[in-house]
C-alpha positions in Angstrom: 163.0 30.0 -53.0 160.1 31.5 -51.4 156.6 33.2 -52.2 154.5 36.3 -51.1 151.1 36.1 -50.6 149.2 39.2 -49.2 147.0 39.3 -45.7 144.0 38.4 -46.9 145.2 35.4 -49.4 147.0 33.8 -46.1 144.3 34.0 -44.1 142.2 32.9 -46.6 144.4 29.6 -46.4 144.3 28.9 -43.0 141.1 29.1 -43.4 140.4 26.7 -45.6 142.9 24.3 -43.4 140.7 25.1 -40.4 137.8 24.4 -41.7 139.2 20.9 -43.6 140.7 19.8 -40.1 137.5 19.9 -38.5 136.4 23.3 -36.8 133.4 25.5 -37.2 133.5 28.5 -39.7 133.5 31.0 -37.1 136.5 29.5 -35.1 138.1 28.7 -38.4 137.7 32.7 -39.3 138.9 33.6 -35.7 141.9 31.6 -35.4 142.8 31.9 -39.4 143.1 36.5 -38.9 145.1 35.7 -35.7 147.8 33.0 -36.9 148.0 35.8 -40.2 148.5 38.2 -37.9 151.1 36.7 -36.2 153.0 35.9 -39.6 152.4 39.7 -41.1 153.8 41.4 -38.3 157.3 39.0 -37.8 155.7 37.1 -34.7 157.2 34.3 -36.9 157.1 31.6 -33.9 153.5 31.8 -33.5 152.5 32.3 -36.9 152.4 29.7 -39.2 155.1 28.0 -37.7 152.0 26.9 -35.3 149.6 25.0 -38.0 151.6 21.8 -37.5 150.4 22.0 -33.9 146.9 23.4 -34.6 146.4 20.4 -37.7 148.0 17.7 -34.9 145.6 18.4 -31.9 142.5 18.3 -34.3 143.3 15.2 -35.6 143.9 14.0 -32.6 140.4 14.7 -30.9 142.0 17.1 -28.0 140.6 19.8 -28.8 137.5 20.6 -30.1 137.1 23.0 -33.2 133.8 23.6 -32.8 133.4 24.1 -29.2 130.4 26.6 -28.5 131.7 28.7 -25.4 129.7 29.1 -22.4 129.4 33.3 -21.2 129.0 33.7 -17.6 128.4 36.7 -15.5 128.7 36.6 -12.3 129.5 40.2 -10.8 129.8 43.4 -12.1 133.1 43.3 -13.0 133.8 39.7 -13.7 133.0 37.4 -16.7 133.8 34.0 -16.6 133.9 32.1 -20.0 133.8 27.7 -20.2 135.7 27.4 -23.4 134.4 23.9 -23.3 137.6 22.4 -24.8 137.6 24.4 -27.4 140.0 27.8 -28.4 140.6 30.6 -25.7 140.3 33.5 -28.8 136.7 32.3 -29.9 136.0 32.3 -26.0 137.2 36.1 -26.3 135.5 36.8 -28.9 132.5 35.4 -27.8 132.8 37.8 -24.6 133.6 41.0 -26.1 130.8 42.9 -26.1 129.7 42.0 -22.5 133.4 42.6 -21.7 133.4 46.3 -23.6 130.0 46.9 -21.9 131.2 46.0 -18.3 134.4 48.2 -18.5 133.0 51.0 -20.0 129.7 50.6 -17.1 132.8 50.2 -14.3 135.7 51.3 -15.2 137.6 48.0 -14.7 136.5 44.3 -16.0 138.0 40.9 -15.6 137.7 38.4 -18.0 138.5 34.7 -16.5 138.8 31.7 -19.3 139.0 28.5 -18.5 138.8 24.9 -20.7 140.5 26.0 -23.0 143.3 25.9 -25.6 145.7 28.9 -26.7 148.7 28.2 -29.1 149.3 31.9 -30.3 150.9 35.2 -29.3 148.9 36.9 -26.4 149.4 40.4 -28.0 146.7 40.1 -30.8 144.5 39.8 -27.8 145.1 43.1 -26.2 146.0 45.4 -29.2 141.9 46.1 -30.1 141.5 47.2 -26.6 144.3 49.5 -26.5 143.3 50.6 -30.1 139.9 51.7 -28.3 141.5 53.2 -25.3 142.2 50.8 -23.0 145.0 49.7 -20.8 145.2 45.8 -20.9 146.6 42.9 -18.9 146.7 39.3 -19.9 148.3 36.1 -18.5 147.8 32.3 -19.8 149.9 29.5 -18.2 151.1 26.9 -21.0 152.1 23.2 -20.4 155.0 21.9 -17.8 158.5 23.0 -19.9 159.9 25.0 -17.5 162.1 24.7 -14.1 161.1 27.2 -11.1 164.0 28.9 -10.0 165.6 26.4 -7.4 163.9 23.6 -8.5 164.7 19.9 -10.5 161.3 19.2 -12.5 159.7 21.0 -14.7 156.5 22.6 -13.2 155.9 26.1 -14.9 155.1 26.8 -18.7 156.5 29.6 -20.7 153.5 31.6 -19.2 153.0 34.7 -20.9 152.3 37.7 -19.7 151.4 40.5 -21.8 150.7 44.4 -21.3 148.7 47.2 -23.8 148.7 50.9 -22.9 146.9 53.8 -25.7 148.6 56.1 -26.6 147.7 59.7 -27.8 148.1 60.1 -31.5 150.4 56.8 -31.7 150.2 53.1 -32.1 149.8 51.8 -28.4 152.2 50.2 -26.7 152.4 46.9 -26.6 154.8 43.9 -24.5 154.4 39.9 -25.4 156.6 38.3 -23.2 157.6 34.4 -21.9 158.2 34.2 -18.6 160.9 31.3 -19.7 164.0 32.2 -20.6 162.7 31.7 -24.7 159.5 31.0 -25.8 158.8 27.1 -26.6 158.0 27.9 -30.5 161.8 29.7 -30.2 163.5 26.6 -29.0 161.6 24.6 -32.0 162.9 26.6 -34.7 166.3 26.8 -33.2 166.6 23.1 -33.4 164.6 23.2 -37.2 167.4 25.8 -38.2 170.7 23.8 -35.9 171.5 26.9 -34.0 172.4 27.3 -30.6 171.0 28.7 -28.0 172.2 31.8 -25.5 173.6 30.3 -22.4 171.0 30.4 -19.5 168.3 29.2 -21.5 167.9 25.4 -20.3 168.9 22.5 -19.1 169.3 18.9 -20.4 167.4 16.1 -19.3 170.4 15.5 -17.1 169.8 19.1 -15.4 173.2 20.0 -16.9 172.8 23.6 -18.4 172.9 23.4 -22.1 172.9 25.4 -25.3 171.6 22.6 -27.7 167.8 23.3 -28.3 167.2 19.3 -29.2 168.9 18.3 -25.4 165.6 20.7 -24.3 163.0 19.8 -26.2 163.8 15.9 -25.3 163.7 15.5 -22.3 165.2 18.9 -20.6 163.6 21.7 -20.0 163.7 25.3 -20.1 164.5 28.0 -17.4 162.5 31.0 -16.3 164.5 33.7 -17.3 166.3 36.1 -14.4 166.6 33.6 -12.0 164.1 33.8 -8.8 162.4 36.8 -10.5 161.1 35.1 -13.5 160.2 32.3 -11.8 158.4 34.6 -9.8 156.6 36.1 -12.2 156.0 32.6 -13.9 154.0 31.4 -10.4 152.1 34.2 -10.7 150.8 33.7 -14.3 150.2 29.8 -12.8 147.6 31.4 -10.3 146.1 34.2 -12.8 145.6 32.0 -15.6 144.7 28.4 -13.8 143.8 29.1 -10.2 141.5 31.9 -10.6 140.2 31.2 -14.2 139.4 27.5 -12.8 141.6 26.3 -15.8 144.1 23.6 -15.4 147.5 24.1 -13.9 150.5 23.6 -16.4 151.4 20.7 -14.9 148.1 19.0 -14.6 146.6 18.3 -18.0 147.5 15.0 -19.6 147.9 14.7 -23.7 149.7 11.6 -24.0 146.5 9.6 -24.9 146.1 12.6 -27.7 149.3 11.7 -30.8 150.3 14.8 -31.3 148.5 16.7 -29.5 150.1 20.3 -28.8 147.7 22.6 -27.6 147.8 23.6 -24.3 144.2 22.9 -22.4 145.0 25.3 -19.9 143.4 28.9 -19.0 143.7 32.7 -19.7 143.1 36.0 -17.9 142.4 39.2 -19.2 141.9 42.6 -17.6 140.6 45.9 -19.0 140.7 48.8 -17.0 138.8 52.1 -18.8 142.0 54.9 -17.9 139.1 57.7 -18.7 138.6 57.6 -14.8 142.0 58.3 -13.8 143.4 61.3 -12.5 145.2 64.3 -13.9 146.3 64.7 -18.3 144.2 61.8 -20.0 146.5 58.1 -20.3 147.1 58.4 -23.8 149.1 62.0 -23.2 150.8 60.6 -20.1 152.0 57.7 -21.7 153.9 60.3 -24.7 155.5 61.9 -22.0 156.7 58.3 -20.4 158.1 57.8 -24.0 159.4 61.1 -25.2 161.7 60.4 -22.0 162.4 57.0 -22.7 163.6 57.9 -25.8 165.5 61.4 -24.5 167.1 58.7 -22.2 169.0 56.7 -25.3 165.9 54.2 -26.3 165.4 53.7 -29.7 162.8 51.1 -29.8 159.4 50.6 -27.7 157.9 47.8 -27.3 155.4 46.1 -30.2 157.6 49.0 -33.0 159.6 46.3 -34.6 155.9 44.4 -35.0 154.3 47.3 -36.6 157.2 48.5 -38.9 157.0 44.3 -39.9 153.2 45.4 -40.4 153.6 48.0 -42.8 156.5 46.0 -44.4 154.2 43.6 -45.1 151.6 45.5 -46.2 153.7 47.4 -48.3 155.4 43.9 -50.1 153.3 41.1 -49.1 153.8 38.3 -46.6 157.0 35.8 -48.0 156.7 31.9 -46.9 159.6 30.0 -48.6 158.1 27.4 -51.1 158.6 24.3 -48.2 156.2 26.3 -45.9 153.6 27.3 -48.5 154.1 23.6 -49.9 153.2 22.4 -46.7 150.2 25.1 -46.1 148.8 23.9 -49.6 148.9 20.1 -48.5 147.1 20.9 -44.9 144.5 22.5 -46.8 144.1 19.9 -49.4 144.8 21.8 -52.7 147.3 22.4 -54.9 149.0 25.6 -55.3 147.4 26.1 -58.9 144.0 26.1 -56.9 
């Protein structure tokens, strides 16, 4: 069995679990539109399959839900933001408009988090930005999960990195993507649902490759995914998002004191660079040209079109949660379902 609620009634929900577990209306509104968001547009492992984590880490004092973040400017193109243990998107949002004013002003801005706690999709991040003509860039390291290329203990998290780009006339294009082989909230619902996972995907606690997503949630790990190029990639996002953002490594941070706790108190990095002062056509024509090839070539899909046709789906029919997930919505939020 399963319901459909629309956008607004499911973020209207969260909501109201946000605000019963402890945070501050404005985060509560902040983090309520992005987990909806998630959810509407088929980002399914960091929609509300995340509100067990979010609930968890409140209760558990690790994070704080009403954490007032600190702005800081310190050159012309760099704004530094103490999150002061609370969310990296209230951070964000908190330095938008400085952030907006700076790129516009420059050309390029650089916005370093740090304190902070992101357990969501990096995309709803960047897609205002390229919605307002901007090319985006944004990296956040997670906790430990993950084995560098090469190496026998886990170091790296799934460490997203994700990419925006306007287009003329179009949605922009957009790229979420783990640096792991599979995103931690994948391997969860694998082992929820009993199915396997696709060879290369991680080890057991053992080190012995395995397909069985229970053998690398307890105790194994996952892999970076392409070998030495992922892992690559995955150092990289370790330096972006913890080294220069002054936020903690994934490996450094310690929850154990915290039941439950699944937030990462990490760091995130975002860049914004204003593609009105580049050279020749204007970006957003460029970038149709870049995909009227790609799709000439035999591509059928871009990146971030299977989120928006979920989007207008959704929009079209409603949001469906089976009854288990709404049940269990309903309870974090302290009402019934008649309410």
């Amino acid at each position: 069995m399963s319901a459909t609620l629309s956008f607004s009634e499911l973020r209207d929900l969260l909501e109201a679990i946000f605000l019963r577990h402890g945070t501050s209306p404005d985060v509560a509104a902040i983090l309520a539109e992005n987990c909806a968001l998630c959810e509407r547009d088929g980002a399914t492992s960091h929609g509300v399959f995340r509100m067990q984590g979010y609930v968890d880490s409140l209760k558990s004092g690790w994070v704080d839900g009403k954490a007032d973040p600190l702005l800081e400017d310190v050159a012309p193109g760099f704004l530094r933001v103490d999150a002061n243990n609370g969310f990296a998107q209230p951070a964000l949002e908190a330095a938008r408009a400085t952030l907006l004013e700076k790129v516009r002003t420059n050309g390029i801005a650089l916005l370093a988090i740090r304190n902070s706690h992101h357990l969501s999709a990096l995309w709803p991040d960047l897609e205002p930005f390229a919605r307002q003509g901007l090319v985006a860039l944004s990296a956040v390291n997670s906790f430990a999960c993950t084995v560098p290329h090469g190496g026998k203990v886990r170091v790296f998290g799934t460490n997203p990195l994700a990419f925006a780009a306007p287009r003329e006339g179009a949605d922009p294009i957009i790229f979420d993507m783990a640096t792991s082989f599979m995103a931690n909230g994948e391997i969860q619902i694998a082992a929820q649902k009993g199915e396997a996972l696709p060879a290369g995907a991680g080890v057991d606690a053992s080190g012995a490759p395995t397909t069985d997503p229970r053998a690398v949630l307890d105790g194994g790990a996952l892999l970076p995914f392409g070998g030495h190029k992922g892992s690559s990639i995955s150092m990289m996002v370790e330096l972006l998002g913890a080294a220069l953002t002054g936020g903690h490594f994934s490996f450094e941070f310690d929850w154990s004191g915290h039941k439950g706790a699944a937030t990462p108190h990490t760091g995130q990095l975002l860049v914004l660079i204003d593609p009105s002062h580049g050279g020749g056509l204007p970006f957003g024509l460029r970038a149709n040209d870049l995909v009227a090839r790609m799709r000439a070539s035999g591509v059928d899909r871009m990146p971030g079109e299977r989120r928006m046709a979920n989007r207008a789906r959704a929009e079209r029919e409603g949001i469906p949660l089976s009854d288990d997930v709404l049940g269990r919505l309903y309870a974090y939020a302290g009402r019934s379902e008649d309410t």
